[in-house]
C-alpha atoms as one frame of an Amber mdcrd trajectory, in Angstrom:
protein
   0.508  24.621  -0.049   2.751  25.005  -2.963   1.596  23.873  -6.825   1.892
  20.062  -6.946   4.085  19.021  -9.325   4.096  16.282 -12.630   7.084  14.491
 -12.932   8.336  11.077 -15.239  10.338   8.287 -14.829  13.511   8.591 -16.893
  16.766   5.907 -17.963  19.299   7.963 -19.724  21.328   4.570 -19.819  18.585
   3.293 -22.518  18.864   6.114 -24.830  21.775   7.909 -26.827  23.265  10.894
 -24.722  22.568  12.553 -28.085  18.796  12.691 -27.423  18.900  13.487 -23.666
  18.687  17.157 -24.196  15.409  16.914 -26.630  14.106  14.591 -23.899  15.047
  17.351 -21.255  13.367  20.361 -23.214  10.127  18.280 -24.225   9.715  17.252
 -20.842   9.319  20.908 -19.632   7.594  21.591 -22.468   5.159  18.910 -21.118
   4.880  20.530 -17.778   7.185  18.053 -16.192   9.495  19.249 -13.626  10.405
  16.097 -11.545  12.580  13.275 -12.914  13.467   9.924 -11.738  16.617   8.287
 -12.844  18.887   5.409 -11.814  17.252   3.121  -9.990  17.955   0.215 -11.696
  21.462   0.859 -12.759  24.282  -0.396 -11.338  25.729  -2.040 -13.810  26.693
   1.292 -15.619  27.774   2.673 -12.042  29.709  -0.466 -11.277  30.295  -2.612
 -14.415  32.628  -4.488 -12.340  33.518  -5.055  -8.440  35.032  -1.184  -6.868
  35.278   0.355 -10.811  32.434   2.763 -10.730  31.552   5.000 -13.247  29.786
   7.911 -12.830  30.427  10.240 -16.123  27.705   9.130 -17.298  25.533   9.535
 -14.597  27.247  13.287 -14.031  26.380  14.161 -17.376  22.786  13.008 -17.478
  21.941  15.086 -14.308  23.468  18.201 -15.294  21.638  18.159 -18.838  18.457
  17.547 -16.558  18.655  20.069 -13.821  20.116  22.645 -16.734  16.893  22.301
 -18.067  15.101  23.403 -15.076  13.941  19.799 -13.851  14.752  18.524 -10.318
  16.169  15.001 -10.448  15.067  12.005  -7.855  18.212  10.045  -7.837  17.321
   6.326  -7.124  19.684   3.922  -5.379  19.961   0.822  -7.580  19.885  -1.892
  -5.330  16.889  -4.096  -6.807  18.955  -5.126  -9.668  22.216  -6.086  -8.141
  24.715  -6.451 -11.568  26.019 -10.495 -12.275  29.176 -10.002 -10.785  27.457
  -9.356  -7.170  26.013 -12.898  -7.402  29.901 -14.513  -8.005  30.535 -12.304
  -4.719  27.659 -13.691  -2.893  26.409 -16.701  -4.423  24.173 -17.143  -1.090
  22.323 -13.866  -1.468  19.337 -15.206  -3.653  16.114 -15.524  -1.979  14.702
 -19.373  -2.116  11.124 -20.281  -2.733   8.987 -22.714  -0.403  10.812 -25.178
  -2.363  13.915 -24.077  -1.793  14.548 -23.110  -5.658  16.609 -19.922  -5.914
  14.783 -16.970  -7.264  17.811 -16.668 -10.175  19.956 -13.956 -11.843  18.199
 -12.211 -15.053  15.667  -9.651 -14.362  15.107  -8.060 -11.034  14.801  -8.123
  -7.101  17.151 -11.271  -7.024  17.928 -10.800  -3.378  16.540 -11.566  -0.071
  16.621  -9.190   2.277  18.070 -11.341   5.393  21.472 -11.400   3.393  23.958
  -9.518   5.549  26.402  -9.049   3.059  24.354  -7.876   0.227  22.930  -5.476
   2.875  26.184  -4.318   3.206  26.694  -3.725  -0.370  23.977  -2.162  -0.721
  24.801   0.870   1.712  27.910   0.704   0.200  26.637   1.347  -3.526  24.110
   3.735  -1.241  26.954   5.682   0.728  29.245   6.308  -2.478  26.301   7.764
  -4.932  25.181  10.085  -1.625  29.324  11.145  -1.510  28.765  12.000  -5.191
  25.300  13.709  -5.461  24.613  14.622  -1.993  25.170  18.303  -2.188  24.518
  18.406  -5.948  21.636  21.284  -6.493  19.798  19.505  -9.140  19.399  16.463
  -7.110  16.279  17.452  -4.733  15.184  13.548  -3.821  16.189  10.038  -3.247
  14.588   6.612  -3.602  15.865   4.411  -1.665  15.799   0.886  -3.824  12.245
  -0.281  -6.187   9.274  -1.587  -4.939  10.000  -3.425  -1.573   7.745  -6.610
  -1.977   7.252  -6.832  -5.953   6.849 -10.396  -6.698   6.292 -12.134  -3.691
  10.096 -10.997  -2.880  10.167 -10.878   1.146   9.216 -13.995   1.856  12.225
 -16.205   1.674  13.454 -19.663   2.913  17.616 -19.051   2.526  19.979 -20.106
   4.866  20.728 -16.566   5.833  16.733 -16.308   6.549  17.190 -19.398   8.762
  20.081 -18.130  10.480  18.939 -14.455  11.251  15.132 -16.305  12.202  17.193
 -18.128  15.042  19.057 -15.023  16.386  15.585 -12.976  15.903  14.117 -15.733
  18.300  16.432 -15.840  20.733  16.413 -12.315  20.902  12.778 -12.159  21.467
  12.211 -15.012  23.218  15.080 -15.456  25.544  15.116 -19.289  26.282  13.752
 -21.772  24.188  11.871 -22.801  26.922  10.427 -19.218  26.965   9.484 -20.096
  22.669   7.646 -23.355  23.317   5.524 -21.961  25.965   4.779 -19.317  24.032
   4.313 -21.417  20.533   2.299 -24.119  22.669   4.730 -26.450  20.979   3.250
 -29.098  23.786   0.868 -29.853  20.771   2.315 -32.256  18.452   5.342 -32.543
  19.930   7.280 -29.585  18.417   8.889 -28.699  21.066  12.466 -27.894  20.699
  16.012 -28.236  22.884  17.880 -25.368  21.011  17.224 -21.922  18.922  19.783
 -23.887  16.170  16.995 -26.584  16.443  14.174 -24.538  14.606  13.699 -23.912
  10.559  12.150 -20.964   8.722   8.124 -22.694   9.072   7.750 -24.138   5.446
   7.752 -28.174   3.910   5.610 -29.289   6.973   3.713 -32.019   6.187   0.381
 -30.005   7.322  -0.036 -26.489   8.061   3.040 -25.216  10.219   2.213 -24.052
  13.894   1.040 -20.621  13.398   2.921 -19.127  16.053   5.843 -20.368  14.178
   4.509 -18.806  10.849   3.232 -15.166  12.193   6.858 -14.627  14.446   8.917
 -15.602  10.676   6.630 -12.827   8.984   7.606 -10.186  11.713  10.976 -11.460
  11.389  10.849 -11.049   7.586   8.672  -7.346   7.843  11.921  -6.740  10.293
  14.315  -7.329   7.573  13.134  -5.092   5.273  13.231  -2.347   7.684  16.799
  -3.359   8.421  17.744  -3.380   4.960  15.809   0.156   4.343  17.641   1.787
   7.412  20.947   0.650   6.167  20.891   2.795   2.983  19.365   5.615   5.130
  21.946   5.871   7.655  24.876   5.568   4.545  22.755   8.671   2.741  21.833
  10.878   5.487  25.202  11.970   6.114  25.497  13.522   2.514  22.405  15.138
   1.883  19.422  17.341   2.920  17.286  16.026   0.598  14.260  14.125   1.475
  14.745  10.512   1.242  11.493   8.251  -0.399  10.256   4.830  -1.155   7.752
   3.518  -3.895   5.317   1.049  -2.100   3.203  -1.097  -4.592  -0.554  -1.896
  -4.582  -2.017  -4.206  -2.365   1.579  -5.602  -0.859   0.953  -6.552   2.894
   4.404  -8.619   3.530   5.954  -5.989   5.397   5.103  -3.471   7.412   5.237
  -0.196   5.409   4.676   2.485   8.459   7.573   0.798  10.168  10.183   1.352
   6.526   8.301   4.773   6.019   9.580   5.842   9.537  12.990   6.083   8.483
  11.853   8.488   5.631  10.633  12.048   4.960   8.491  11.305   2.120   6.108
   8.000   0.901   5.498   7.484  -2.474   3.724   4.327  -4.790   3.233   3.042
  -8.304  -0.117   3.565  -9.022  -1.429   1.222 -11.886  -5.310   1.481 -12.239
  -5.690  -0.843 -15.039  -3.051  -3.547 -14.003  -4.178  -3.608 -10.741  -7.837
  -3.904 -11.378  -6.669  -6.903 -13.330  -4.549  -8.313 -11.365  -5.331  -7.815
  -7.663  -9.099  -7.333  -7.473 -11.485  -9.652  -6.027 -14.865  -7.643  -7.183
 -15.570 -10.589  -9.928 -15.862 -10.315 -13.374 -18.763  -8.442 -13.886 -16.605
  -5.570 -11.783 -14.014  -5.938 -13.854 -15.217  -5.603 -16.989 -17.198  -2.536
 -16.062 -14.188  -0.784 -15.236 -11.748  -2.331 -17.450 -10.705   0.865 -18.891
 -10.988   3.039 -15.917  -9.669   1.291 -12.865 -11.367   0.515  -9.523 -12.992
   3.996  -8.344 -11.744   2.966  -5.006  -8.797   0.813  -4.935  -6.416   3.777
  -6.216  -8.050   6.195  -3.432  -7.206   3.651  -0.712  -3.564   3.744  -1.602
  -3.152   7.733  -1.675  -4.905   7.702   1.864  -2.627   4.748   3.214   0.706
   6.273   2.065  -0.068   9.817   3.085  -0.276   8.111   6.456   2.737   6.286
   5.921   4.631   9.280   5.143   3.164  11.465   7.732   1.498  13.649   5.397
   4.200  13.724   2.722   3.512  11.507  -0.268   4.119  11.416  -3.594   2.630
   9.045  -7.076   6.117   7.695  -8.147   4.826   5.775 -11.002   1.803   6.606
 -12.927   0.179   3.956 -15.547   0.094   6.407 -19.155  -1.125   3.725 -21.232
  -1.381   0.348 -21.453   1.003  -2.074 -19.101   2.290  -5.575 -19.970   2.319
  -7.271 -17.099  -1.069  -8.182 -16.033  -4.055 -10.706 -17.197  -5.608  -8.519
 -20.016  -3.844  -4.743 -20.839  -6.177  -2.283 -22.260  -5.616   1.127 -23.338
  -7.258   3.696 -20.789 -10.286   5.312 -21.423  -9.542   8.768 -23.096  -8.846
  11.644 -19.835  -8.402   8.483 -17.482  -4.414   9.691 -17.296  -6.246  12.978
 -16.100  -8.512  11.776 -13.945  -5.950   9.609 -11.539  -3.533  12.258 -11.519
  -6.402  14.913 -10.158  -7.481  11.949  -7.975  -4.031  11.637  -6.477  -3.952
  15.495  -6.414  -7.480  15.713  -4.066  -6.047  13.248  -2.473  -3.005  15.500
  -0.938   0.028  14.161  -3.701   3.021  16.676  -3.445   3.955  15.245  -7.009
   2.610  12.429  -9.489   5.142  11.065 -12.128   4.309   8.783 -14.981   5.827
   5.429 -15.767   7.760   6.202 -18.599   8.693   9.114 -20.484   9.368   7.113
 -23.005   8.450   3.055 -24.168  11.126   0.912 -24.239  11.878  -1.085 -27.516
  13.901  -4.136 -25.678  13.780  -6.168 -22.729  10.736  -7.158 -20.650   8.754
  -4.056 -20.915   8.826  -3.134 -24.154   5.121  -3.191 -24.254   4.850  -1.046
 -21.383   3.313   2.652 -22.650   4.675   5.489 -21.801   4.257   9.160 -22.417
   6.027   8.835 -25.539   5.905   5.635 -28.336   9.540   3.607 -28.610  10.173
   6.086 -31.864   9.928   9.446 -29.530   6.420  10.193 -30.805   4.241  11.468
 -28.628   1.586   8.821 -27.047  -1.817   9.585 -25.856  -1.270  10.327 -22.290
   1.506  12.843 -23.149  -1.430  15.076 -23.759  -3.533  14.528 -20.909  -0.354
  15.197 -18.641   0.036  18.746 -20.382  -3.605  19.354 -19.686  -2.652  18.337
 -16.192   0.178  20.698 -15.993  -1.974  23.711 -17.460  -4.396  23.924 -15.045
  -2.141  23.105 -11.837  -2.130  25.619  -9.190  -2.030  26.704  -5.243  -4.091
  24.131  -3.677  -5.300  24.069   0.212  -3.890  22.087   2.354  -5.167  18.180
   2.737  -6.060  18.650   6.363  -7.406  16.064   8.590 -10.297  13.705   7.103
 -13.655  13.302   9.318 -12.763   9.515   9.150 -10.379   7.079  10.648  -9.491
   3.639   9.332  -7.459   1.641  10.448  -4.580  -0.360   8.703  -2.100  -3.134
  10.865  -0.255  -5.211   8.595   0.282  -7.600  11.435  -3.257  -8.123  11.097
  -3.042  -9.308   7.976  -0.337 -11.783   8.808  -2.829 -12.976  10.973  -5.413
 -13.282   8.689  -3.046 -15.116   6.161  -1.873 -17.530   8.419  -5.218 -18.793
   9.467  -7.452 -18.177   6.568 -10.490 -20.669   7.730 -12.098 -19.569   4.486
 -11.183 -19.152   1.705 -12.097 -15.753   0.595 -11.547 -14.170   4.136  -8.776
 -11.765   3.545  -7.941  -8.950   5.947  -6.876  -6.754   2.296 -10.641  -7.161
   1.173 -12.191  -6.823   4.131 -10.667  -3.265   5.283 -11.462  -1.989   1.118
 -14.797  -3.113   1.642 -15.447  -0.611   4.615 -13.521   1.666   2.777 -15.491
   1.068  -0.278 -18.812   1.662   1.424 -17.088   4.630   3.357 -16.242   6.425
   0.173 -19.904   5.449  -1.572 -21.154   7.850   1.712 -18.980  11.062   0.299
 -16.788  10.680   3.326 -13.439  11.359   3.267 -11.304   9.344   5.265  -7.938
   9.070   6.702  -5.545   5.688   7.231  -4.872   5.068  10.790  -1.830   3.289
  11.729  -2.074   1.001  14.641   0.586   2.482  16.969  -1.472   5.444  17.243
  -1.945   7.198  20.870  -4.543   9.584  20.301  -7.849   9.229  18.150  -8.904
  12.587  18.848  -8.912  14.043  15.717 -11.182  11.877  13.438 -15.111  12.437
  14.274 -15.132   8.464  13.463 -13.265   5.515  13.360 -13.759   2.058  12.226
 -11.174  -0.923  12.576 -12.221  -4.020  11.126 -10.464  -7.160  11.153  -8.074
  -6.252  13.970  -6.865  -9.614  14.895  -4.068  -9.049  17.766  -4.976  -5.963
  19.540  -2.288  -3.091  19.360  -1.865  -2.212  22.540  -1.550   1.597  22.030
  -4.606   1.709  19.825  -6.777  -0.189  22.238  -5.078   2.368  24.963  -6.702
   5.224  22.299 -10.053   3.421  21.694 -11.000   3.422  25.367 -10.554   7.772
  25.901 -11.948   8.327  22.428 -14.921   9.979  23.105 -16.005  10.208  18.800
 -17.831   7.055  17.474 -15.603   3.719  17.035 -17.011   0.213  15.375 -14.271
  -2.733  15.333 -14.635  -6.138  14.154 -14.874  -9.013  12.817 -11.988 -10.665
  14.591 -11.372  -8.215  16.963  -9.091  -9.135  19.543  -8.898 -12.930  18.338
  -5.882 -13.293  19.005  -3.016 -12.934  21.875   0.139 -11.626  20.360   1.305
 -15.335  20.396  -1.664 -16.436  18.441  -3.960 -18.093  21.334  -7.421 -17.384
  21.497  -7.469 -15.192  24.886  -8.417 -16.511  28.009 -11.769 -14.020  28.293
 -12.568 -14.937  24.478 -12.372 -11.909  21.947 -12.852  -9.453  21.153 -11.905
  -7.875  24.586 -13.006  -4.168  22.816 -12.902  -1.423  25.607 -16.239  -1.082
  27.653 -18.191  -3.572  25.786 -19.580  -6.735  27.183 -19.513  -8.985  24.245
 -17.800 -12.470  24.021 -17.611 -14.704  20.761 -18.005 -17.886  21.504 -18.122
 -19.347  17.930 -16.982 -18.443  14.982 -17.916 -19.974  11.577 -17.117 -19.011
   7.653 -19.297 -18.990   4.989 -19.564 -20.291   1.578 -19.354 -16.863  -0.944
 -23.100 -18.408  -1.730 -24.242 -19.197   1.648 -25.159 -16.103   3.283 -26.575
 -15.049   6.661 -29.126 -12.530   5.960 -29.581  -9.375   8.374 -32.723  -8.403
   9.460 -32.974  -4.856   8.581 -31.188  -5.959   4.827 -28.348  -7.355   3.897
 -26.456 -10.094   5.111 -23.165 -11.365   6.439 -20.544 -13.078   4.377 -17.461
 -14.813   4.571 -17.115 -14.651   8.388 -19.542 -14.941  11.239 -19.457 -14.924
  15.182 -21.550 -16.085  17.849 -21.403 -13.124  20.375 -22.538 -13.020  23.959
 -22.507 -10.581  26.616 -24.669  -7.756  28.343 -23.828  -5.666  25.578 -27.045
  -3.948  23.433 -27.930  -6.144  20.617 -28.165  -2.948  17.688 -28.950  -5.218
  14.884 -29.636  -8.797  14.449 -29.395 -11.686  11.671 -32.382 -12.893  10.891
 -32.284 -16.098  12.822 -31.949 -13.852  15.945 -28.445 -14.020  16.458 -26.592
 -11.223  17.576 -24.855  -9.147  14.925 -24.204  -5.407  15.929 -23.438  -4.956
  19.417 -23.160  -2.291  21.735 -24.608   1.273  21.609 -24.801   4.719  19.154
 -20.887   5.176  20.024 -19.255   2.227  20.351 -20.277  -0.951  18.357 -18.771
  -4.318  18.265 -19.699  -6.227  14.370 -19.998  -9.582  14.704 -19.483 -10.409
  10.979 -18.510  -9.556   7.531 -21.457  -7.350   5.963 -22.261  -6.909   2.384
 -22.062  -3.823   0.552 -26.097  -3.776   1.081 -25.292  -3.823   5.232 -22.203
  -1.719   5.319 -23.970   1.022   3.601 -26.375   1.216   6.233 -24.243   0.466
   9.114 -21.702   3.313   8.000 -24.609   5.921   7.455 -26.175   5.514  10.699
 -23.018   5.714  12.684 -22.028   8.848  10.473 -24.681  10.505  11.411 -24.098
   9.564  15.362 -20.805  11.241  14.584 -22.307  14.381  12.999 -21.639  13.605
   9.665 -23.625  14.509   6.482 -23.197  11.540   4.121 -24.338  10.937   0.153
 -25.746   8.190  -1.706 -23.022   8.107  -4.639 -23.982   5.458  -7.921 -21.179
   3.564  -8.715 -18.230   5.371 -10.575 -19.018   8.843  -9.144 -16.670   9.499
  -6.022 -16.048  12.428  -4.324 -12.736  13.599  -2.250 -12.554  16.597  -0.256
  -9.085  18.816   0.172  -9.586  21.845   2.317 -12.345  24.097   1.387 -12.126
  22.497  -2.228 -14.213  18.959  -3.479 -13.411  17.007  -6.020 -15.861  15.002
  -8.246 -14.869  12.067 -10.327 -16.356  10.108 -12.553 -14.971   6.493 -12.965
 -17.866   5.195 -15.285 -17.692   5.117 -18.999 -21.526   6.827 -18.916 -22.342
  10.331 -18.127 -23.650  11.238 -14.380 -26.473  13.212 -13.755 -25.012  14.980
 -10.273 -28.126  17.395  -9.727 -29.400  15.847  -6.681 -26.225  14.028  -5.772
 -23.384  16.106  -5.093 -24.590  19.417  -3.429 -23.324  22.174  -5.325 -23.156
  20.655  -8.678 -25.382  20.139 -11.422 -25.871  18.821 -15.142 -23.674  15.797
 -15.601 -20.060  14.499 -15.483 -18.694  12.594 -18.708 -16.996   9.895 -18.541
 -13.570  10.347 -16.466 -14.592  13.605 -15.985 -13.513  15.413 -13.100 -15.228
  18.911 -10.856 -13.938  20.817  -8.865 -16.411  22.937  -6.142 -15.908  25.126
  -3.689 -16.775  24.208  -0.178 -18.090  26.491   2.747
């Protein structure tokens, strides 16, 4: 596999053209070779309605690629310019409230808007006219960050209006929708598809038929808008076309947009995100507060390498502190190093940082970047050279021992009808994973529309609420080792409970016939250790009891291959339940402390050390010995 590659995030329009050479030669001299420009400006391309403006944009490329750096051209449409809002003063997305989501910083659209769809593939179509062919340009992004702040789900009248033809489409007759809704109960039932509202200001929770079709209607609609700018670039250009996915955004279904596209990529922000998206409590937190979840980050590369079929990139890289979440510390010195070798073992083609350089206005002007707002060099300039110097050929990623399985409509699901508070499909699924990667295993994403299981030794797929019918097609001839559950199979695909009760898994006789959640300090303890949280089920059936709660009820059914979990387990019971169906699999697992994770690429393993201690690894990781300082990182050969 060729050398991955470093690359930056770049905005000529923010910086004299004077210094865009000096940025062009110190960027090589930094061992960049990948830049990312334009994606948030089209009011330089367009200052006003049809006069575009592209000398600019000419010039700033050919200074790049001149200097021997490929450029990712981005299209621009998250930040439509003013005048775009005077053209389509319907385009904003509205809140549950209906309050628009307003004009003056970014991702002021919603995605059901037909007409700003359109001008987007417009704005799309013209730059791919203009660049297509050009030899510096060797990628595309395709918009910013589908999802960033809450922006999919949206209550608009052009929401409303495409919900109604979505329905009709689906559903056929009304009559057809209320059967399927149940909209006997309560009285919902309606005489018309022009009768029914995006699900939102009910007096009590909206029917939840009603709410899990309007999030496949909304998941649809970013696809829609994705594949619009696709089919107005493809025409112009053999470059690969990308999108940057976010951290822990489940509003849309990313394998469906990453379909339409050669290459996934995401913004990887250890620090931010460990602030502002983890659910591992305080003590977690502050632990790692200068490091970043050991896990969280790892999850993500695995998820959009499946997304993009094996091709995936980091688009955005954290260098330094951000300024957008709770608390913004500085990363621990060789952290920069550390997650871009992480997203390296990990299979990245390329990792970029997010910025070259800081800005000195606007809203992130106390966002880091490689360089301080007066062109100094910052701290992480120097871990990305150290980065650069020791790049070379790397084996290929290959197929990990372990499949697990993501569905986004699962966490729809799971959203939609919570019953306890802290039971979130997200968590759940990075739990397994979490307890997965504390076992040295490597593991692969599954997407649910997949036929053949085949090539993973193991699979797990927690949380599963509507069965997919392909994968449950693939669970029953996989001959490897599966678990699935909690939830499995709760649901029909019009959220009913199924006649047979769940979780209807493939050759096992288990029924729930309760269900109940859990207080976070209410526990069910396990009798061989641990205990369930969160969620619980009642199971019944002829299925093999493997492991019981200690009351006696049922809590691992089935047999060595195929096992049915009847509730959320801690960290305490996943451990165990992972390492005994590894080894039923044929796989060697470790017993890793916290902050010391291993990923394996090919014949080579990398070691990583998330703590801010030293790790003793004789003992640990086979192979190595002495210790591993902080954010250090190892790399072994492997037979």
């Amino acid at each position: 596999m060729p050398t991955p590659k470093l690359g930056v995030c770049y905005y000529p329009e923010h910086w004299p053209e004077a210094r865009w050479a000096t940025d062009a030669r110190t960027m090589r001299e930094a061992g960049i070779s990948l830049v990312r420009i334009g994606e948030f400006a089209w009011s330089r391309l367009e200052p006003r309605p049809g006069a575009l403006e592209f000398g600019w944009l000419d010039r700033a490329i050919a200074t790049l690629g001149e200097a021997g750096l490929g450029v990712v051209l981005g299209t621009p449409t998250a930040t439509p310019p003013r005048w775009m809002l005077a053209r389509h003063p319907d385009m904003l997305a509205l809140d549950a409230e209906g309050r628009p989501r307003g004009f003056g910083s970014r991702r002021h659209y919603c995605f059901a808007h037909e007409g700003y769809r359109a001008e987007a593939a417009r704005i799309a179509g013209v730059l791919g006219e203009r660049y297509g062919r050009n030899p510096h340009v060797v990628a595309w992004q395709i918009d910013n960050e589908y999802g960033c702040h809450d922006t999919v789900v949206s209550y608009s009248d052009a929401a409303a209006r495409g919900f109604r033809r979505w329905l009709a489409e689906r559903h056929g007759a009304v009559e057809a929708l209320n059967a399927a809704w149940g909209n006997v109960f309560w009285s919902m039932e309606y005489a018309a598809f022009d009768e029914i509202d995006p699900p939102n200001l009910t007096v009590t929770q909206a029917n939840p038929a009603h709410t899990l079709d309007y999030r496949r209607y909304l998941s649809a609609c970013v696809v829609a808008f994705n594949a619009a700018q696709v089919a107005a670039l493809r025409p112009h250009t053999d470059a690969p076309l990308s999108h940057n996915y976010m951290g822990r955004i489940l509003s849309f279904d990313h394998f469906a947009v990453g379909r339409d596209l050669e290459i996934a990529t995401w913004d990887s922000y250890p620090l931010g995100f460990l602030e502002d998206r983890s659910d591992q409590g305080e003590d977690w937190r502050r632990r790692f507060a200068r490091q970043g979840d050991p896990d969280f980050q790892a999850f993500h590369h695995d998820l959009y390498r499946a997304v993009g079929r094996g091709r995936w990139w980091v688009m955005e890289q954290q260098p330094g502190p951000v300024n957008w979440a709770p608390h913004n510390p500085a990363p621990l010195d060789g952290m920069v190093a550390l997650w871009t070798w992480e997203a390296i073992a990990h299979g990245a083609e390329a990792v970029c940082y997010f910025r070259w350089r800081q800005a000195p206005f606007a809203q992130e002007q106390m966002h880091a970047g490689l360089l301080r707002p007066d062109g100094a060099p910052a701290p992480g300039l120097a871990e990305a050279r150290a980065v650069a110097d020791a790049l070379g050929d790397l084996p290929e990623t290959g197929t990990a021992p372990v499949g697990l399985v993501l569905d986004y409509e699962a966490s729809w699901v799971w959203e939609t009808e919570r019953q306890g508070a802290e039971c979130d499909y997200f968590r759940l699924v990075l739990d397994v994973y979490r307890a997965l990667r504390r076992a040295g295993l490597s593991v692969d994403i599954v997407p649910p529309t997949t036929t053949d299981l085949s090539p993973w030794a193991m699979v797990l797929a927690p949380g599963l609420a509507i069965w997919p019918p392909a994968l449950r097609a693939a669970l029953a001839a996989y001959e490897g080792v599966w678990l699935v559950g909690p939830r499995a199979g709760a649901k029909t695909r019009d959220f009913r409970i199924p006649d047979g009760l769940p979780p209807e898994a493939p050759g096992l006789d288990v029924r729930v016939a309760r269900t109940e959640t859990l207080r976070s300090d209410c526990p069910v303890p396990l009798a061989e250790g641990g205990a369930f949280r969160f969620w619980r089920e009642f199971p019944e059936g002829a299925a093999p009891v493997l492991e019981a709660c200690a009351d006696g009820t049922p809590a691992l059914l089935g047999d060595a291959r195929r096992a049915y979990l009847a509730g959320w387990p801690d960290d305490a019971a996943l451990d165990r339940i992972v390492r005994r169906a590894a080894a039923t699999a044929g796989l060697a697992t470790l017993s890793l402390p916290d902050g010391l994770r291993v990923r394996d690429r090919g014949c080579v393993r990398f070691v990583t050390n998330y703590s801010a201690d030293a790790i003793a690894l004789d003992g640990v990781v086979p192979g190595a010995s002495g210790t591993l300082p902080p954010a250090g990182v190892l790399r072994l050969a492997r037979g």
